[in-house]
CHARMM-style PDB file with segment names, atoms N, HN, CA, C and O in Angstrom:
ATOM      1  N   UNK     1       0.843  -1.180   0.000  1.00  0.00      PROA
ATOM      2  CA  UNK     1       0.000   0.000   0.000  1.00  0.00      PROA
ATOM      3  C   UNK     1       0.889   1.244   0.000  1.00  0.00      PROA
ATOM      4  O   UNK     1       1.848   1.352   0.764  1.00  0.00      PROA
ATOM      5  N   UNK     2       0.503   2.256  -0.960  1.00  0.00      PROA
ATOM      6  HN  UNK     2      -0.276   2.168  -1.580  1.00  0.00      PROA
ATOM      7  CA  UNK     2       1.294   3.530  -0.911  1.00  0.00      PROA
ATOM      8  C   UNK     2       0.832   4.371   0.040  1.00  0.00      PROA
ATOM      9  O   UNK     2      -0.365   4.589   0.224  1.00  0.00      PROA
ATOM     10  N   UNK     3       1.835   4.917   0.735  1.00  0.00      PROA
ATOM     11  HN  UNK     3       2.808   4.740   0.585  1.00  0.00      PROA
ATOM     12  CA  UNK     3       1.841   5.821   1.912  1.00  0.00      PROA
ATOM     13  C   UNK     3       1.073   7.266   1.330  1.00  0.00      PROA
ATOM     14  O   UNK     3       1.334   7.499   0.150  1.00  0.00      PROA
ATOM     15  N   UNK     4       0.511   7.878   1.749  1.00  0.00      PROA
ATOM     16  HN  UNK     4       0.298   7.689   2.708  1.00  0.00      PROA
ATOM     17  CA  UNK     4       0.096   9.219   1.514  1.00  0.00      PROA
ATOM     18  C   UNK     4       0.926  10.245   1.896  1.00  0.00      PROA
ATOM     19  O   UNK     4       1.340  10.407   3.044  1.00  0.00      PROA
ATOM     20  N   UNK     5       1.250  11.149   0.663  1.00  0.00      PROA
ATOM     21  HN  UNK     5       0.914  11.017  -0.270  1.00  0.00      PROA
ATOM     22  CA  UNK     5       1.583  12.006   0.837  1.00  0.00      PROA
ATOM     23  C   UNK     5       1.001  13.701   0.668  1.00  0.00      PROA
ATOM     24  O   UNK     5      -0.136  13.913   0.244  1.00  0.00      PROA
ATOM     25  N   UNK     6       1.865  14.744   1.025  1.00  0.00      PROA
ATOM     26  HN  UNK     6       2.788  14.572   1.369  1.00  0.00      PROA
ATOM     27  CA  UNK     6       1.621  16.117   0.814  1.00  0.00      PROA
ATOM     28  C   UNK     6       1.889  16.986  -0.461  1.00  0.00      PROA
ATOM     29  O   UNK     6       2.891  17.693  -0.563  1.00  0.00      PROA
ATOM     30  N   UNK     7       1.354  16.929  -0.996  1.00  0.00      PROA
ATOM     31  HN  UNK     7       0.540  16.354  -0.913  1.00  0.00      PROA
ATOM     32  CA  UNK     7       1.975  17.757  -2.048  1.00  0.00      PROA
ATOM     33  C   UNK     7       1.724  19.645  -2.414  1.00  0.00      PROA
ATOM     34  O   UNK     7       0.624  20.120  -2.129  1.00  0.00      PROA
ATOM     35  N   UNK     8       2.462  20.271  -2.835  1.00  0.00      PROA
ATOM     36  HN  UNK     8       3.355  19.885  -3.067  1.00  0.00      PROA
ATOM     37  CA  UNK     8       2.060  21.874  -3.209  1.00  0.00      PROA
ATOM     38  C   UNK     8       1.290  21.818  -4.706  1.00  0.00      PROA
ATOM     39  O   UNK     8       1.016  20.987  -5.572  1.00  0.00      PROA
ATOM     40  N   UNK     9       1.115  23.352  -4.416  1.00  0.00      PROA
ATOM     41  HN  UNK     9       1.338  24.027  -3.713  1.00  0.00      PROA
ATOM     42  CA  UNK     9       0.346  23.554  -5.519  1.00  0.00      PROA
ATOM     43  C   UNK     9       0.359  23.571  -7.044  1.00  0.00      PROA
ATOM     44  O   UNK     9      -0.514  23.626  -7.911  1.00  0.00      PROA
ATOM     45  N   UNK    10       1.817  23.494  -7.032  1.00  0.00      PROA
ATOM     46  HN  UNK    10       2.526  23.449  -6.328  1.00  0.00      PROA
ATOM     47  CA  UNK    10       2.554  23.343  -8.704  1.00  0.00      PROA
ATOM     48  C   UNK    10       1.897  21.866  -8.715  1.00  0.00      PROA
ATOM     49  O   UNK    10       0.910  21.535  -9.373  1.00  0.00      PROA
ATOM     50  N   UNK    11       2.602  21.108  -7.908  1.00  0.00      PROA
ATOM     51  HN  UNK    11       3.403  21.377  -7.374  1.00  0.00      PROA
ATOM     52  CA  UNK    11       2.379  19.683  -8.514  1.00  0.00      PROA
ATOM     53  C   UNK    11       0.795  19.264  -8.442  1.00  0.00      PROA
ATOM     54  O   UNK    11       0.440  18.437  -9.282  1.00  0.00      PROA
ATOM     55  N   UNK    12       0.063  19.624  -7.763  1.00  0.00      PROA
ATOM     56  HN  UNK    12       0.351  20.296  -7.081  1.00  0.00      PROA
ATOM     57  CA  UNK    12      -1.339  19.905  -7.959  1.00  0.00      PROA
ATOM     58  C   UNK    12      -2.133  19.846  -8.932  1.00  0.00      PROA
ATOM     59  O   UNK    12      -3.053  19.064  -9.171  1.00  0.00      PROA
ATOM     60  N   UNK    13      -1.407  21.423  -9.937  1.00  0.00      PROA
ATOM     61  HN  UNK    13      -0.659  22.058  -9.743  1.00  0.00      PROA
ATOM     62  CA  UNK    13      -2.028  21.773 -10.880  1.00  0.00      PROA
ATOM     63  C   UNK    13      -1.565  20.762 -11.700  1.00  0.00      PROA
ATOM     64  O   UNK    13      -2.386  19.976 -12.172  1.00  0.00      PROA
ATOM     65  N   UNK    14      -0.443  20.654 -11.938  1.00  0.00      PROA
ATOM     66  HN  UNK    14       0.224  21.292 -11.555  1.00  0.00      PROA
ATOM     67  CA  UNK    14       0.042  19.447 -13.181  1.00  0.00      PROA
ATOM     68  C   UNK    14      -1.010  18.437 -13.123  1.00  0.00      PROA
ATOM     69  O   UNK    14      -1.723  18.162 -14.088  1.00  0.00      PROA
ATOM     70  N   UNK    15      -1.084  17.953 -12.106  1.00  0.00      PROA
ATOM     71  HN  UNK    15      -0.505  18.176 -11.322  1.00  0.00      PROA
ATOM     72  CA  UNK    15      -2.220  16.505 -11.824  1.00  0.00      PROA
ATOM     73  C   UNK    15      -3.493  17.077 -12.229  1.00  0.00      PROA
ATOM     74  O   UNK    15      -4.159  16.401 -13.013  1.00  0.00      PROA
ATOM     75  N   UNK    16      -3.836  17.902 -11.944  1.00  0.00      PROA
ATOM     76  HN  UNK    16      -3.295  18.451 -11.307  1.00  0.00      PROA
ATOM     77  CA  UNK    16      -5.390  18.227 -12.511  1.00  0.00      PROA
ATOM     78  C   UNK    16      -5.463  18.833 -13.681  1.00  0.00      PROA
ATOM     79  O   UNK    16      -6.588  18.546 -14.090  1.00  0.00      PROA
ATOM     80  N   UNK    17      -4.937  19.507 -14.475  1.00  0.00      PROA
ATOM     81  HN  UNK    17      -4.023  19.741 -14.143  1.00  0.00      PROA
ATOM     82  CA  UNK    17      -4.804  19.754 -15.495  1.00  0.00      PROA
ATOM     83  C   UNK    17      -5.735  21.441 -15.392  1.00  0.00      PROA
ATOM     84  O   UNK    17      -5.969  22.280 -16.262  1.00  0.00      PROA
ATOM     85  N   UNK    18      -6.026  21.391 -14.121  1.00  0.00      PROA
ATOM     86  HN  UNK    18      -5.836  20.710 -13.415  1.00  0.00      PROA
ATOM     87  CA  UNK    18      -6.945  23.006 -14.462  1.00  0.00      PROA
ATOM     88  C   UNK    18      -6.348  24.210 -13.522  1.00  0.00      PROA
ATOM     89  O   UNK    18      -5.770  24.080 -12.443  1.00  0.00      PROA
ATOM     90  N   UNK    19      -6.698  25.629 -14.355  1.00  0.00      PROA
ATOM     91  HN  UNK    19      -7.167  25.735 -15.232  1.00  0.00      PROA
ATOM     92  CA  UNK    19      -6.455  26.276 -13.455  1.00  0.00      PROA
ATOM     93  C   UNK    19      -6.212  26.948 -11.625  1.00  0.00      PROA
ATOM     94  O   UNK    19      -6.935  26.582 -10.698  1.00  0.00      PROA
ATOM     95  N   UNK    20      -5.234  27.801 -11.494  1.00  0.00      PROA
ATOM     96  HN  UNK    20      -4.647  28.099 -12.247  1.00  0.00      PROA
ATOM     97  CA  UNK    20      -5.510  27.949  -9.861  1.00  0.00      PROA
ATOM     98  C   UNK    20      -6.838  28.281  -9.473  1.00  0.00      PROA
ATOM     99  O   UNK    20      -7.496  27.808  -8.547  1.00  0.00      PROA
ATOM    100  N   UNK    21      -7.307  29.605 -10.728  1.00  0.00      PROA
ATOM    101  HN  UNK    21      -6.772  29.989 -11.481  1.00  0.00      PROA
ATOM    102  CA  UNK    21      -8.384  30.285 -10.110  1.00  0.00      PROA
ATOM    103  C   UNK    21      -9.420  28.756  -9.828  1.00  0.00      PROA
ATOM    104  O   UNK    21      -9.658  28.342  -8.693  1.00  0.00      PROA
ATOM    105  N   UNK    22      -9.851  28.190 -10.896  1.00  0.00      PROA
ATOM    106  HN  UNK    22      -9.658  28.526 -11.818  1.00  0.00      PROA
ATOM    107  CA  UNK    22     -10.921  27.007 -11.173  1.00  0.00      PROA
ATOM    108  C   UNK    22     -10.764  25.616 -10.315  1.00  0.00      PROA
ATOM    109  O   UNK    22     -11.580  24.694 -10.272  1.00  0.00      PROA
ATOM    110  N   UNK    23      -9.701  25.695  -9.752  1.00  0.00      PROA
ATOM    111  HN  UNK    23      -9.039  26.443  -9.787  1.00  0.00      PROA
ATOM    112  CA  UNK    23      -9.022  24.570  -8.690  1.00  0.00      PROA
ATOM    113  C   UNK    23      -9.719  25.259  -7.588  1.00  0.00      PROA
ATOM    114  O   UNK    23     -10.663  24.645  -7.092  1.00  0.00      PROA
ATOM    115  N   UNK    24      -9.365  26.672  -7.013  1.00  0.00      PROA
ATOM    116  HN  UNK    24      -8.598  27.171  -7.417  1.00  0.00      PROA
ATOM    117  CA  UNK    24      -9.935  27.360  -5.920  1.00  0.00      PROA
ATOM    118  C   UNK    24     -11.532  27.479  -5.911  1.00  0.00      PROA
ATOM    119  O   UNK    24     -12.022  27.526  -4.782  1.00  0.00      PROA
ATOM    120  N   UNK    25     -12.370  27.532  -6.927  1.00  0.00      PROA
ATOM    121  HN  UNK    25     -11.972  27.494  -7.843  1.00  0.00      PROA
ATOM    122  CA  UNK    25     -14.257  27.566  -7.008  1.00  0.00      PROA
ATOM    123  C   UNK    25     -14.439  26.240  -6.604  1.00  0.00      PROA
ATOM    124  O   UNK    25     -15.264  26.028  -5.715  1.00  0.00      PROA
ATOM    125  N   UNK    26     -13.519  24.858  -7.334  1.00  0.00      PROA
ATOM    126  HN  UNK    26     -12.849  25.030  -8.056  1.00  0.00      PROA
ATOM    127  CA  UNK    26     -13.969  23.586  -6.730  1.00  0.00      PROA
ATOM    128  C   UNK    26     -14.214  23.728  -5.560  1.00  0.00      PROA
ATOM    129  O   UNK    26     -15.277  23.658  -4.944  1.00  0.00      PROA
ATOM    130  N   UNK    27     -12.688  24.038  -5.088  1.00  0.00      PROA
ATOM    131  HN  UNK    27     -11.824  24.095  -5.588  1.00  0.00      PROA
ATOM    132  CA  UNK    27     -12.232  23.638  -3.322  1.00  0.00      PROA
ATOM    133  C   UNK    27     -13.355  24.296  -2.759  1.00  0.00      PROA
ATOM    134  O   UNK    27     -14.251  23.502  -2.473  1.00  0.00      PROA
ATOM    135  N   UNK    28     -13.704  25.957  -2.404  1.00  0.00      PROA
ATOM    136  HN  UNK    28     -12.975  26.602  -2.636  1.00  0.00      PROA
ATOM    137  CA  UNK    28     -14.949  26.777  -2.212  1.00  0.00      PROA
ATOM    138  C   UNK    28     -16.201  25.762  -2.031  1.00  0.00      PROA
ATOM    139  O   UNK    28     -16.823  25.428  -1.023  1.00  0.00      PROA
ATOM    140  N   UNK    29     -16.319  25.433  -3.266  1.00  0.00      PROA
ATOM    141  HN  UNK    29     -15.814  25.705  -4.086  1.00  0.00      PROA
ATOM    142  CA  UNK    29     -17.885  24.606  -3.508  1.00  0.00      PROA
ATOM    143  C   UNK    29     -18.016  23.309  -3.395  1.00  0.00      PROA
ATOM    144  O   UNK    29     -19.025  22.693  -3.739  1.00  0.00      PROA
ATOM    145  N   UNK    30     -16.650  22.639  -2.735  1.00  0.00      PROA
ATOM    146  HN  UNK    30     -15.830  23.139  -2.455  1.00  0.00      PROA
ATOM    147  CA  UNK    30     -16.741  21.395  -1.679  1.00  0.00      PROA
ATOM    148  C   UNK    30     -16.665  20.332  -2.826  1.00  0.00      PROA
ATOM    149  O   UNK    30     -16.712  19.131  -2.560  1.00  0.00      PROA
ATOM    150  N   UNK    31     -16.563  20.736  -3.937  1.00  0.00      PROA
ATOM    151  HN  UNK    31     -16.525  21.712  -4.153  1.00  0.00      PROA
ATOM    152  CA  UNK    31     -16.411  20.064  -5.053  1.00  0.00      PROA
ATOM    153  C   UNK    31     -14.974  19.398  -5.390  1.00  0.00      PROA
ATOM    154  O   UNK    31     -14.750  18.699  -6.377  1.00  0.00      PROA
ATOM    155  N   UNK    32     -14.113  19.721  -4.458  1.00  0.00      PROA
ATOM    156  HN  UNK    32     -14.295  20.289  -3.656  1.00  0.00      PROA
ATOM    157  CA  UNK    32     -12.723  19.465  -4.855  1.00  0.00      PROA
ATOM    158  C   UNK    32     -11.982  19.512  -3.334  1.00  0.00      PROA
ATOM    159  O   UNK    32     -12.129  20.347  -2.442  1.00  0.00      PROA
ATOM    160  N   UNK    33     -10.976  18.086  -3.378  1.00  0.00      PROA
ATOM    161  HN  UNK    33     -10.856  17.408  -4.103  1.00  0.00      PROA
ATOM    162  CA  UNK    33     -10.260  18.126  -1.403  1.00  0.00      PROA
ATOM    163  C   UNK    33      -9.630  19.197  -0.985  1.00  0.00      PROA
ATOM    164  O   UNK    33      -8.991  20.037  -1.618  1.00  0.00      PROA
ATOM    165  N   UNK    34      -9.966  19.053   0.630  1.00  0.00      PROA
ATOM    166  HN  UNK    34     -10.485  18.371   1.144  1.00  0.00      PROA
ATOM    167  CA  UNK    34      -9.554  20.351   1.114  1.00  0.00      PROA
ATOM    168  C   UNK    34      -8.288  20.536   1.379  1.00  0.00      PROA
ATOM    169  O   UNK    34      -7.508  19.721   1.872  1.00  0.00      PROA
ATOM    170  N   UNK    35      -8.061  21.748   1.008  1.00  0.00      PROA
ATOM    171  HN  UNK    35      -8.694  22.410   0.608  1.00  0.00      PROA
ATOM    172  CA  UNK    35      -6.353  22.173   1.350  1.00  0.00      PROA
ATOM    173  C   UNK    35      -6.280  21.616   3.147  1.00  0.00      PROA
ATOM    174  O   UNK    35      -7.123  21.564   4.043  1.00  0.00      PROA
ATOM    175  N   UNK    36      -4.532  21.202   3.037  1.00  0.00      PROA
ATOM    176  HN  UNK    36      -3.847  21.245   2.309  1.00  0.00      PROA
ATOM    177  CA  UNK    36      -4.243  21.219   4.291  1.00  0.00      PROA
ATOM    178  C   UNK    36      -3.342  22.385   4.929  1.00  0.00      PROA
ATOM    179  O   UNK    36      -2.272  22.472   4.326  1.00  0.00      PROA
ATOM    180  N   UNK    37      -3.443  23.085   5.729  1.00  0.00      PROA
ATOM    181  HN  UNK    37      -4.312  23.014   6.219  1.00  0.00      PROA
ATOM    182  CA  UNK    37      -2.378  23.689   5.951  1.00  0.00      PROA
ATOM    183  C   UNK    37      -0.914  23.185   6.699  1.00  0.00      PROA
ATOM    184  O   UNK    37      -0.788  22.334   7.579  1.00  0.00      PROA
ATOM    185  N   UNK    38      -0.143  23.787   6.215  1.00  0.00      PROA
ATOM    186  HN  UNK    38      -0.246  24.478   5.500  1.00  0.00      PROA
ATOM    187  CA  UNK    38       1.316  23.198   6.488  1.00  0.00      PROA
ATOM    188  C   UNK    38       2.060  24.370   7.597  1.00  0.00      PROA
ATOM    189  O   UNK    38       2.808  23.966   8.487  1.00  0.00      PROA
ATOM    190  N   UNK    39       1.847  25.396   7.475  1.00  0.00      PROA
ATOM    191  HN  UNK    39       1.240  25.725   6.752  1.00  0.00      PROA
ATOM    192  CA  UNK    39       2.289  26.451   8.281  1.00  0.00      PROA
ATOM    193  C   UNK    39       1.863  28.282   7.864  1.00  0.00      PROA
ATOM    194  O   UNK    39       0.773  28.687   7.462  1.00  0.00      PROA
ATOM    195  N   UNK    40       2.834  28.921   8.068  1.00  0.00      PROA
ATOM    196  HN  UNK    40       3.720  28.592   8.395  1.00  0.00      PROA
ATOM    197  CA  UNK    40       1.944  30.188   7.823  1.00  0.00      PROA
ATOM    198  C   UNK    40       2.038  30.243   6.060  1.00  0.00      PROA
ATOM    199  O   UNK    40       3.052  29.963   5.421  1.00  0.00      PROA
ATOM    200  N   UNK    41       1.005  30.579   5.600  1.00  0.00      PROA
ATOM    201  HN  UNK    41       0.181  30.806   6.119  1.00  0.00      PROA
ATOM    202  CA  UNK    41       0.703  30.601   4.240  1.00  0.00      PROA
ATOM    203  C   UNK    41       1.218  29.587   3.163  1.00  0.00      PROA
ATOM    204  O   UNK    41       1.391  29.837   1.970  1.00  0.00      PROA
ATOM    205  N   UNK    42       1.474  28.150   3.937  1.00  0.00      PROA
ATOM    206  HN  UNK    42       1.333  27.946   4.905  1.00  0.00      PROA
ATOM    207  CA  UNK    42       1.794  27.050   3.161  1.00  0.00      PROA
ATOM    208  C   UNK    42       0.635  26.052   3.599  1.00  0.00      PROA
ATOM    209  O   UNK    42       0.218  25.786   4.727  1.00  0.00      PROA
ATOM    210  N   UNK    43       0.255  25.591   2.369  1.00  0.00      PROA
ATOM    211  HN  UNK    43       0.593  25.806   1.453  1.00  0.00      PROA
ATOM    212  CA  UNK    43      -0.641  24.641   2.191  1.00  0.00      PROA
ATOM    213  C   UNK    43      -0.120  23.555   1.442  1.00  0.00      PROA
ATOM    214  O   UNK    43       0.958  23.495   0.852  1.00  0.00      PROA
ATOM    215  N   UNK    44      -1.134  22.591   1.551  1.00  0.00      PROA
ATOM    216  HN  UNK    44      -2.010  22.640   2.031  1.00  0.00      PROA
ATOM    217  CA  UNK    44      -0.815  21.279   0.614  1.00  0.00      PROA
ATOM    218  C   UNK    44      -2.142  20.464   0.587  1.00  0.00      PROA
ATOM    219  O   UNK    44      -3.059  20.549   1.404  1.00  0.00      PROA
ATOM    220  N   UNK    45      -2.079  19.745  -0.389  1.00  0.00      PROA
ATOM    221  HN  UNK    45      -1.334  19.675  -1.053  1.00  0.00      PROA
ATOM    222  CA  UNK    45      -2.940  18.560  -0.362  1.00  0.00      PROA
ATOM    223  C   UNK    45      -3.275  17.040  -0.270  1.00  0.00      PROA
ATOM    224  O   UNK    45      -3.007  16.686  -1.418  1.00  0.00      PROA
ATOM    225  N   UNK    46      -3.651  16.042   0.319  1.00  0.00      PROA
ATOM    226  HN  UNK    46      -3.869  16.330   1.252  1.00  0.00      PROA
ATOM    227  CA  UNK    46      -3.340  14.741   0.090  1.00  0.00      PROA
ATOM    228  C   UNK    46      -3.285  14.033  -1.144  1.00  0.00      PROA
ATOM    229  O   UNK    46      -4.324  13.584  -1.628  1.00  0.00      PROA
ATOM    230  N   UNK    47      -2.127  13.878  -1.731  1.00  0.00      PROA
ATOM    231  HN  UNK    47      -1.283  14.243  -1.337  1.00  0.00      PROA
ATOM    232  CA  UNK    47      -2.515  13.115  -3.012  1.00  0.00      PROA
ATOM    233  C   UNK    47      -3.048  12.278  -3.139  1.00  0.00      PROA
ATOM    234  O   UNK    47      -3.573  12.360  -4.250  1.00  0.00      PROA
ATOM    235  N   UNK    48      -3.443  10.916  -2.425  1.00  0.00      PROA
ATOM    236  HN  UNK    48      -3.017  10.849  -1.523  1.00  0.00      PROA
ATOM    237  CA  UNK    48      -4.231  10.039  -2.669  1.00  0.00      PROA
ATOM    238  C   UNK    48      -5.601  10.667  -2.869  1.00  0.00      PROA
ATOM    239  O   UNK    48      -6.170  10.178  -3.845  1.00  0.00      PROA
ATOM    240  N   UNK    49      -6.444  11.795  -2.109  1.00  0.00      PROA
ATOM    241  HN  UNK    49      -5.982  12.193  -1.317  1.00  0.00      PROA
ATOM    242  CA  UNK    49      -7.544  12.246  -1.866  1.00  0.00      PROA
ATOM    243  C   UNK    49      -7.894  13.213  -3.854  1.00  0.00      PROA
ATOM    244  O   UNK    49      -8.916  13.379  -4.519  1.00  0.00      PROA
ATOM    245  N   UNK    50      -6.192  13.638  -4.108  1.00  0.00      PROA
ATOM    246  HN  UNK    50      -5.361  13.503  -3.568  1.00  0.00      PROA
ATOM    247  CA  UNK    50      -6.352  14.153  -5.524  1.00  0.00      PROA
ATOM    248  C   UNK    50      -6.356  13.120  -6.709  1.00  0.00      PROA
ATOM    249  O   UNK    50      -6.898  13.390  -7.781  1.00  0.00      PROA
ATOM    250  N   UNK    51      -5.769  12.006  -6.483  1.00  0.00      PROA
ATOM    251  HN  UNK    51      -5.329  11.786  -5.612  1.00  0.00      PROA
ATOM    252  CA  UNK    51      -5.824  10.826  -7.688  1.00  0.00      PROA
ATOM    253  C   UNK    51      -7.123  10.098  -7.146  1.00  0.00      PROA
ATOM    254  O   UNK    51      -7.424   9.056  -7.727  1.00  0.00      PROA
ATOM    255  N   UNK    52      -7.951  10.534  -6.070  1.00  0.00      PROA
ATOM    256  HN  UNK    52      -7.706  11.380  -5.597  1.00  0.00      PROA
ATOM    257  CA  UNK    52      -9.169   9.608  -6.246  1.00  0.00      PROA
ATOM    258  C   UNK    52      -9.922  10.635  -7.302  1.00  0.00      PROA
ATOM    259  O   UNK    52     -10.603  10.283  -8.264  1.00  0.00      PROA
ATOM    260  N   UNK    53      -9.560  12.340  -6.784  1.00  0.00      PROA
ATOM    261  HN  UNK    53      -9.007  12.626  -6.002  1.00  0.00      PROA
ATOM    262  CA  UNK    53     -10.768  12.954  -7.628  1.00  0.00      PROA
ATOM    263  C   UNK    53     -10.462  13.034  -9.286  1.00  0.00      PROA
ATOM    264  O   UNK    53     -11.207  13.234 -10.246  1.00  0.00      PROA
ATOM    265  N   UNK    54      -9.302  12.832  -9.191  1.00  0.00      PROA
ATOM    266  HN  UNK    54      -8.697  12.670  -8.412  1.00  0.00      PROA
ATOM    267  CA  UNK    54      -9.281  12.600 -10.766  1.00  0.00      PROA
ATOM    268  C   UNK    54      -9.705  11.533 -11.420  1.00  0.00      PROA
ATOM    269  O   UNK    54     -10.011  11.576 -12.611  1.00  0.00      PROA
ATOM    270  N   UNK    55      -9.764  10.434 -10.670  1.00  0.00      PROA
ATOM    271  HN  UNK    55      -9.515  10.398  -9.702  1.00  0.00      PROA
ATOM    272  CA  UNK    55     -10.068   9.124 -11.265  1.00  0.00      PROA
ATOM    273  C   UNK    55     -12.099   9.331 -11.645  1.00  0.00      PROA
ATOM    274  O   UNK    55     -12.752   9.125 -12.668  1.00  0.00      PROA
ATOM    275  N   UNK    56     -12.514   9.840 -10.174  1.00  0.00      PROA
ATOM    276  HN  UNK    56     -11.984  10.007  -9.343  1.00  0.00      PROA
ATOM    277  CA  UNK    56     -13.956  10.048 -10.002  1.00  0.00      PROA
ATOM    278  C   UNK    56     -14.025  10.986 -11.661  1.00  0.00      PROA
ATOM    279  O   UNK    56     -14.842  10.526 -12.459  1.00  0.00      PROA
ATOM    280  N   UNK    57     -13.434  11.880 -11.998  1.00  0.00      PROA
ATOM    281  HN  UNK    57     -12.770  12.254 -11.351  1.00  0.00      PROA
ATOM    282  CA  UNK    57     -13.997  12.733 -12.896  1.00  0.00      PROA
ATOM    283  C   UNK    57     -13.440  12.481 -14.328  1.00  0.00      PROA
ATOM    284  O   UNK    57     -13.838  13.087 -15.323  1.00  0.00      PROA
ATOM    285  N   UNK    58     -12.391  11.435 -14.324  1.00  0.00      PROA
ATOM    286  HN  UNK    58     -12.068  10.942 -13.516  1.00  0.00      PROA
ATOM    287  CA  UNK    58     -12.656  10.261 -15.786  1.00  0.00      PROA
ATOM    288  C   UNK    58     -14.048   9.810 -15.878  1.00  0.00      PROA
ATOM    289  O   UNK    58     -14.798  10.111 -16.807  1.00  0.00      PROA
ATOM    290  N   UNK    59     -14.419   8.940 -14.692  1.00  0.00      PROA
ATOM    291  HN  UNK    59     -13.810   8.695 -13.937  1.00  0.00      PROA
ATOM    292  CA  UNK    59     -15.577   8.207 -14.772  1.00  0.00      PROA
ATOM    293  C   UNK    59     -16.819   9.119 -15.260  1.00  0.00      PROA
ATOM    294  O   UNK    59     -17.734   8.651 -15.938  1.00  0.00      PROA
ATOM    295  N   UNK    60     -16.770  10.194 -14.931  1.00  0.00      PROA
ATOM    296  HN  UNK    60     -16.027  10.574 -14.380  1.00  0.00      PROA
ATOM    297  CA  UNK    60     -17.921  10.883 -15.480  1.00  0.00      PROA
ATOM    298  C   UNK    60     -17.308  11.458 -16.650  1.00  0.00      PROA
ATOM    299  O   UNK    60     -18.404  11.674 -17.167  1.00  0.00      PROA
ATOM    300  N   UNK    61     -16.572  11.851 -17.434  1.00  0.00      PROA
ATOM    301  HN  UNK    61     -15.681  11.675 -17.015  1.00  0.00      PROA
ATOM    302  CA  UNK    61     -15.949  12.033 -19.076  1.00  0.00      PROA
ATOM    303  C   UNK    61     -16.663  10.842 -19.449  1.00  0.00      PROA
ATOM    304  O   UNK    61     -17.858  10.966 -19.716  1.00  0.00      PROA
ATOM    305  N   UNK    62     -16.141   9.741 -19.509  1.00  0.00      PROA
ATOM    306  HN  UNK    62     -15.170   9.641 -19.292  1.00  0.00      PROA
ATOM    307  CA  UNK    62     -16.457   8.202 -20.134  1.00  0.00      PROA
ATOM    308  C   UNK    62     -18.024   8.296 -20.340  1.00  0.00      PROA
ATOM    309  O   UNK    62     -18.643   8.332 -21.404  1.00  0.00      PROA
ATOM    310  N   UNK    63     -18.629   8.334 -18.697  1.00  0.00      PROA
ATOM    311  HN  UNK    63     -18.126   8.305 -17.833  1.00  0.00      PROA
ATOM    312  CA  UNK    63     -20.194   8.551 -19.063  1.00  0.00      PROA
ATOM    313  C   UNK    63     -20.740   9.275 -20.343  1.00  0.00      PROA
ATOM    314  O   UNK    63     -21.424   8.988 -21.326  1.00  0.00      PROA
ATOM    315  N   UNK    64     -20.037  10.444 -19.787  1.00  0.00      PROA
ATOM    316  HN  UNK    64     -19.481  10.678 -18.989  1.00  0.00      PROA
ATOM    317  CA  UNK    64     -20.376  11.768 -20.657  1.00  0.00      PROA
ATOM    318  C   UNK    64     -20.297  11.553 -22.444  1.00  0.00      PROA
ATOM    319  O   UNK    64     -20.877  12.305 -23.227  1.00  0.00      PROA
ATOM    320  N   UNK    65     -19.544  10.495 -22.811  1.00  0.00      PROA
ATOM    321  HN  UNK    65     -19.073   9.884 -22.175  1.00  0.00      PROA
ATOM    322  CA  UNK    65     -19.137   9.952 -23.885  1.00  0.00      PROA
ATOM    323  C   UNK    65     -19.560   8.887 -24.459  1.00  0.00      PROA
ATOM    324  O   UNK    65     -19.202   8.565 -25.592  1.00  0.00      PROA
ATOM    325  N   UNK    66     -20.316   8.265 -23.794  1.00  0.00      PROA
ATOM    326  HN  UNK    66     -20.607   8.527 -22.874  1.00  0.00      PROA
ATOM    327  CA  UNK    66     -20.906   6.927 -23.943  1.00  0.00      PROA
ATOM    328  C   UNK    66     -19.928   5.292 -23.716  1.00  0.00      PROA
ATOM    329  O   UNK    66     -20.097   4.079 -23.836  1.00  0.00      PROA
ATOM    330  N   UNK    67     -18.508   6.621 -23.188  1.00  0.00      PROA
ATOM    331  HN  UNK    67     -18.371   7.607 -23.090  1.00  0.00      PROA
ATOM    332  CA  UNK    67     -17.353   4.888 -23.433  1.00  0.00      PROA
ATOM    333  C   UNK    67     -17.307   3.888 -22.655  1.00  0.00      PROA
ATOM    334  O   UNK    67     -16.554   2.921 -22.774  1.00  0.00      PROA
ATOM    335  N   UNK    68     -18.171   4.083 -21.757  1.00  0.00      PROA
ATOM    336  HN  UNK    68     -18.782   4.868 -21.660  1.00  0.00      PROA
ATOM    337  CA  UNK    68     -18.279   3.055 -20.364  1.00  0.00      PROA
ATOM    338  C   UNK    68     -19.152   3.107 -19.745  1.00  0.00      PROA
ATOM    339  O   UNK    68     -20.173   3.552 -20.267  1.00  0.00      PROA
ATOM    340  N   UNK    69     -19.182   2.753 -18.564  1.00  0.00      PROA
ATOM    341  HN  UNK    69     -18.351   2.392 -18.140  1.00  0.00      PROA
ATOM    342  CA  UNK    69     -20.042   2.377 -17.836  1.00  0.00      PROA
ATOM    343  C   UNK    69     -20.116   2.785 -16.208  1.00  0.00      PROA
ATOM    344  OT1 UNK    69     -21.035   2.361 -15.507  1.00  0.00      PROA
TER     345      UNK     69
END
């Protein structure tokens, strides 16, 4: 089992492929995991908690496409 880690916001964005501003309306609208804070004005996020939401929002592309199920 892979350990969970912290990651910043560069490597973040790479993984999601979307903007800061549009990363920040998710997070807001509970639509996207919550930042953790790390110390004064450093944050991070759990990556396992970010490769689940990416995986969750293939599954709805595919839908969206008819390619699966």
């Amino acid at each position: 089992m892979d350990t969970d880690r912290l990651i910043r916001r560069k490597q973040l964005l790479g993984l999601i492929g979307l903007s800061c501003s549009t990363q920040w309306r998710l997070e807001k609208a509970g639509l996207f995991p919550a930042r953790v804070k790390l110390g004064a004005g450093s944050v991070g996020w759990h990556l396992v908690e970010v490769e689940e939401w990416v995986r969750g929002r293939e599954r709805v592309a595919k839908r969206a496409f008819g390619e699966g199920s």
